[in-house]
C-alpha positions in Angstrom: 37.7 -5.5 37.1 40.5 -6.5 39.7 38.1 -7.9 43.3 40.5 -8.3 46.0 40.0 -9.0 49.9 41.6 -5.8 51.5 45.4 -6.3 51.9 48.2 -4.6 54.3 49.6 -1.2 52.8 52.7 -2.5 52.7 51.5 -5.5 50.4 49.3 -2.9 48.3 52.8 -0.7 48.0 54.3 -3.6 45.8 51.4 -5.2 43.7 52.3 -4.8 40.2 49.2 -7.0 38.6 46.5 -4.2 37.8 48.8 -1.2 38.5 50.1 1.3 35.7 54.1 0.0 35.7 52.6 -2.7 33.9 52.2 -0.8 30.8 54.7 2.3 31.7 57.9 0.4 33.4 59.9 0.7 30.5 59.1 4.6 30.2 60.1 4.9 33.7 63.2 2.8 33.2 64.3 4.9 30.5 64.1 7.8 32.2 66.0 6.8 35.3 68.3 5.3 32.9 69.1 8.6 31.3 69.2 10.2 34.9 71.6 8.0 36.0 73.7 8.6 32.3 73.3 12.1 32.4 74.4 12.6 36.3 77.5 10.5 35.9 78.3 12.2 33.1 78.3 15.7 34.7 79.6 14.8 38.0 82.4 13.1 36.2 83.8 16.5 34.0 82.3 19.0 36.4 79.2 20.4 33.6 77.6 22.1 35.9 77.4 25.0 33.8 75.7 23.0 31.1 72.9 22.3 33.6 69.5 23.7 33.4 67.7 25.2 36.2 64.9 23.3 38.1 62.8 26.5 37.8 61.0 25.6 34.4 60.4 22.1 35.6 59.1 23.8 39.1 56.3 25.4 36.5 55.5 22.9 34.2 55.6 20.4 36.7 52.8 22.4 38.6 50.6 22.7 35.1 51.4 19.3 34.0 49.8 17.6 37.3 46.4 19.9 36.2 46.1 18.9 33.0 46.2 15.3 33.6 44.1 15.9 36.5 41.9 17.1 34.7 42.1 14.2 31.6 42.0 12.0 34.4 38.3 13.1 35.7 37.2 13.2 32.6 38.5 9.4 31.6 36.7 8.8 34.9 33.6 10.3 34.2 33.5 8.2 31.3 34.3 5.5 34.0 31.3 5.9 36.2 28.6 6.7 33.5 29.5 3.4 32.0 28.9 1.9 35.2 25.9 3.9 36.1 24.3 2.9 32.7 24.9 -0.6 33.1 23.5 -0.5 36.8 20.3 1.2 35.2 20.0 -1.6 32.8 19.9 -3.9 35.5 16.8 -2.3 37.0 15.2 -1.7 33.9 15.8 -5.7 33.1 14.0 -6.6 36.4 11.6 -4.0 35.7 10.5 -4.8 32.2 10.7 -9.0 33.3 7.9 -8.2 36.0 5.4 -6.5 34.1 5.9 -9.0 31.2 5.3 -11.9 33.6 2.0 -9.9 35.5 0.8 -7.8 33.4 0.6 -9.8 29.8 -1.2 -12.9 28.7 -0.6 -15.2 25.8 -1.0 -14.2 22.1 -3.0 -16.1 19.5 0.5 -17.3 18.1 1.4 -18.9 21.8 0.1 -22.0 22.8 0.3 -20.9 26.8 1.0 -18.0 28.7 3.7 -19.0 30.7 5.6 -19.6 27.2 4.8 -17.2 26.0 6.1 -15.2 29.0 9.6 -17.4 29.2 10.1 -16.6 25.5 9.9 -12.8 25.5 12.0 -13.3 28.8 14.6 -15.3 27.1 15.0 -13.0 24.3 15.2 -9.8 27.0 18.3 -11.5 28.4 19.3 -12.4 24.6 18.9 -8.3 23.9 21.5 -7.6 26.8 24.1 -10.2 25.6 24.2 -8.9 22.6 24.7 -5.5 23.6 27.8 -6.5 25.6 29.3 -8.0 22.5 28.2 -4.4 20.6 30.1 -2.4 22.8 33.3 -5.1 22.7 33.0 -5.2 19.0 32.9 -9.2 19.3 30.9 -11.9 17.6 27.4 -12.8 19.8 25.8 -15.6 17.9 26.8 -18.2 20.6 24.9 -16.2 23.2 22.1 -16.0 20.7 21.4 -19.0 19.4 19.1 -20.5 22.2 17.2 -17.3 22.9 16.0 -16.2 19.7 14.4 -18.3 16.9 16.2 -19.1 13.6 14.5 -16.9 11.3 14.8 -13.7 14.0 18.9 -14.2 13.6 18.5 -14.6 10.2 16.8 -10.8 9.5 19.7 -9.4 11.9 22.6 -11.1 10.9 23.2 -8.1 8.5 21.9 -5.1 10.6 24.8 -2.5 11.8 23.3 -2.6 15.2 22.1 -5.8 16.1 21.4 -5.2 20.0 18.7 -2.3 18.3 17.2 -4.8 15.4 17.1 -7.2 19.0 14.9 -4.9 20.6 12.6 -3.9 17.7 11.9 -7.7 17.7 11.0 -7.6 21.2 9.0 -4.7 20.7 6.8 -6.3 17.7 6.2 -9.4 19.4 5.1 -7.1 22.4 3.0 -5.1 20.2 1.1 -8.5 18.9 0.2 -9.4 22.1 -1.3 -5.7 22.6 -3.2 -6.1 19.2 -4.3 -9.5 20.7 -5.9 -7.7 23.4 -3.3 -9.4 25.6 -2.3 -6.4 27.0 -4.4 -3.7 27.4 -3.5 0.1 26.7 -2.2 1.3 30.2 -0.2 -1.5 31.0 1.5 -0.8 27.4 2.3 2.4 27.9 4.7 1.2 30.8 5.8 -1.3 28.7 6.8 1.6 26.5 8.3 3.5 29.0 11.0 0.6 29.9 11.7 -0.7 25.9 12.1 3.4 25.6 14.5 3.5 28.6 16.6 0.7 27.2 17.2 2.3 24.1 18.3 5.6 25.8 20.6 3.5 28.1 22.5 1.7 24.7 22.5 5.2 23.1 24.6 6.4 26.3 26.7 3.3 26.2 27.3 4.0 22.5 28.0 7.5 23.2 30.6 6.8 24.9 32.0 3.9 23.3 32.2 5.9 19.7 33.2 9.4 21.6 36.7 9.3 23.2 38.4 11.9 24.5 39.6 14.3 22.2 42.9 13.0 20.0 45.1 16.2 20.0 44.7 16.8 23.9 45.6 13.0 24.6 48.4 13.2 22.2 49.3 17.0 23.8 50.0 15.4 27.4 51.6 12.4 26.0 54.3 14.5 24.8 54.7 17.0 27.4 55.1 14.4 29.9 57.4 12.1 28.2 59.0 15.7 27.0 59.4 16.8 30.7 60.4 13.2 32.5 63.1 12.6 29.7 64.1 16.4 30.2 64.1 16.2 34.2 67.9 15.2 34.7 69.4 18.0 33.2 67.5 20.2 35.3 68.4 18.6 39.1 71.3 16.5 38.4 74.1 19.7 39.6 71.2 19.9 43.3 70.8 16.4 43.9 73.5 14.5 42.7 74.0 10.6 42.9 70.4 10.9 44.2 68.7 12.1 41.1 68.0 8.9 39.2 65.9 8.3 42.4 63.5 11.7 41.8 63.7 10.9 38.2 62.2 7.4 39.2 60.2 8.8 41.5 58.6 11.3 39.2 58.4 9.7 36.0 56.0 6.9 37.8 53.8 9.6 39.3 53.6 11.4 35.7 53.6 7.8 33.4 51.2 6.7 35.9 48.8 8.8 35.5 49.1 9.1 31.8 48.3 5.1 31.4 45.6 5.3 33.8 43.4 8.1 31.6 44.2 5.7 28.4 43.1 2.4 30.6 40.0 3.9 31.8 39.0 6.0 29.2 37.4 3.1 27.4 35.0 1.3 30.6 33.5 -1.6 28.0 36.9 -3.6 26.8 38.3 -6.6 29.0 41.7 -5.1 29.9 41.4 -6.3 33.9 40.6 -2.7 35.4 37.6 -2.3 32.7 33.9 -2.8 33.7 33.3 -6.2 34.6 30.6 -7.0 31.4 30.6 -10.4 31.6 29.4 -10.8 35.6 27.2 -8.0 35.0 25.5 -9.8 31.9 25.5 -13.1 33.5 23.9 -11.1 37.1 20.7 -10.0 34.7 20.4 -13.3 33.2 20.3 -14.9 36.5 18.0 -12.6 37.6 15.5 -13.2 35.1 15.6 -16.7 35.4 14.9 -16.6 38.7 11.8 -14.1 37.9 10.4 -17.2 35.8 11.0 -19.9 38.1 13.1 -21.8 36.0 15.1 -24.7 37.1 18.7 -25.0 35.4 20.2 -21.4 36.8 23.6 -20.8 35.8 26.4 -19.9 38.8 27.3 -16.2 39.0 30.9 -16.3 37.5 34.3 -16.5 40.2 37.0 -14.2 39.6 39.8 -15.7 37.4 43.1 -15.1 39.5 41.3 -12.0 41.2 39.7 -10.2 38.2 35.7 -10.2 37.4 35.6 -9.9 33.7 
């Protein structure tokens, strides 16, 4: 996710590093290209009754800008929930660390509390790495390999959903220290509650990791609006002249523009730089945690690299 201080307008007018022309200037230079083609062209052997009329373009033009309105909310929907879900986990996190540090006491397997404690703790913070590396489809055994024993990586390493086979082992060593009579039955039951609310906040992530928005309607206004920038010069080249490769420009950035940002945002848990910023939100919880047990060697919350928080 792109952090910056605020800048002048006129500064924010020219920034290409996070904008859309970084993945749609060659559309847009295609387009004007053609404009400028196609107005030379007419002006230069008078076609003017070869040229189309800027009344269909008028009314596409109008229905276009709804539709990818309207693909555009619903990539940002996807957006915020990610964001919201993440924030929640957060909470939960804090939540779950605090009645694990004052409402539990060692098991019979634990030689002391406060290990015992630091060691459910440390595999909490384990759970959440792991479920950043789920939703990125990337590898997470170098995130788990001090917070969970050995033999617990060994009877994941082939589960389909690690982050869940994570939190069942949380959950079991939770449940011994309840059979222990280290926990007694009310204080479980919110224990429940927050293992139960983690699992609902994956299943959303998931949700909308594995649900994108519909193929044939992102294909549909990919075509109508390279379809109706490409087609745009034949329509106003005979009303505005020399000047239409700059409307062409004009438009065709508005219309590609919006088209990339419904595909950038429509998936919120990748690392392209306008994504959620995953790896400070992970590394926030960690910290958090830490701090919860007292521990000494706290890691720094990570800098943005060149501006971006990944």
């Amino acid at each position: 996710m792109i952090v910056h201080p605020r800048v002048s307008w006129l500064r924010l007018l020219f920034t290409f590093r996070g904008s859309s022309l970084r993945r749609d200037w060659y559309r847009i230079a295609a387009a004007t290209l053609l404009s400028v083609v196609v107005s030379w062209v007419g002006m230069r052997y008078d076609l003017k009754s070869w040229s189309l009329t800027v009344t269909p373009f008028t009314v596409i033009g109008l229905a276009l800008s709804i539709f990818l309105g309207f693909r555009n909310n619903a990539c940002y929907d996807r957006f915020w929930e990610g964001r919201k879900l993440w924030g929640q986990l957060v909470n939960v996190s804090r939540s779950l660390t605090r009645q694990l540090l004052t409402l539990t006491v060692s098991g019979s397997a634990e030689s002391t509390q406060e290990e015992y404690q630091k060691q459910t703790v440390l595999r909490l913070a384990g759970y959440v790495y792991s479920l950043k590396h789920h939703l990125r489809t990337t590898d997470p055994t170098g995130d788990l390999q001090n917070r969970f024993s050995e033999a617990e990586l060994q009877t994941v390493h082939d589960q389909h959903n690690i982050p869940l086979a994570l939190l069942q082992i949380i959950a079991r060593r939770i449940e011994r220290t309840w059979k222990d009579g280290g926990l007694n039955d009310w204080n479980m039951q919110s224990v429940e509650g927050s293992l139960t609310e983690i699992t609902a906040i994956q299943g959303g992530c998931e949700r909308i990791l594995n649900t994108p928005v519909p193929f044939t309607y992102t294909v549909l206004i990919h075509r109508v609006v390279a379809f109706y920038c490409f087609a745009l010069p034949f329509g106003i080249w005979d009303t505005v002249g020399a000047l239409s490769p700059l409307v062409v420009f004009l438009i065709s950035h508005a219309f590609f523009g919006l088209d990339v940002i419904g595909d950038e945002i429509e998936d919120p848990f990748g690392t392209d730089i306008n994504d959620l910023p995953l790896d400070t939100i992970t590394r926030t919880i960690e910290i958090n945690l830490l701090d919860l047990l007292d521990e000494p060697n706290v890691p720094d919350l990570p800098e943005p690299v060149d501006g971006v928080l990944y």
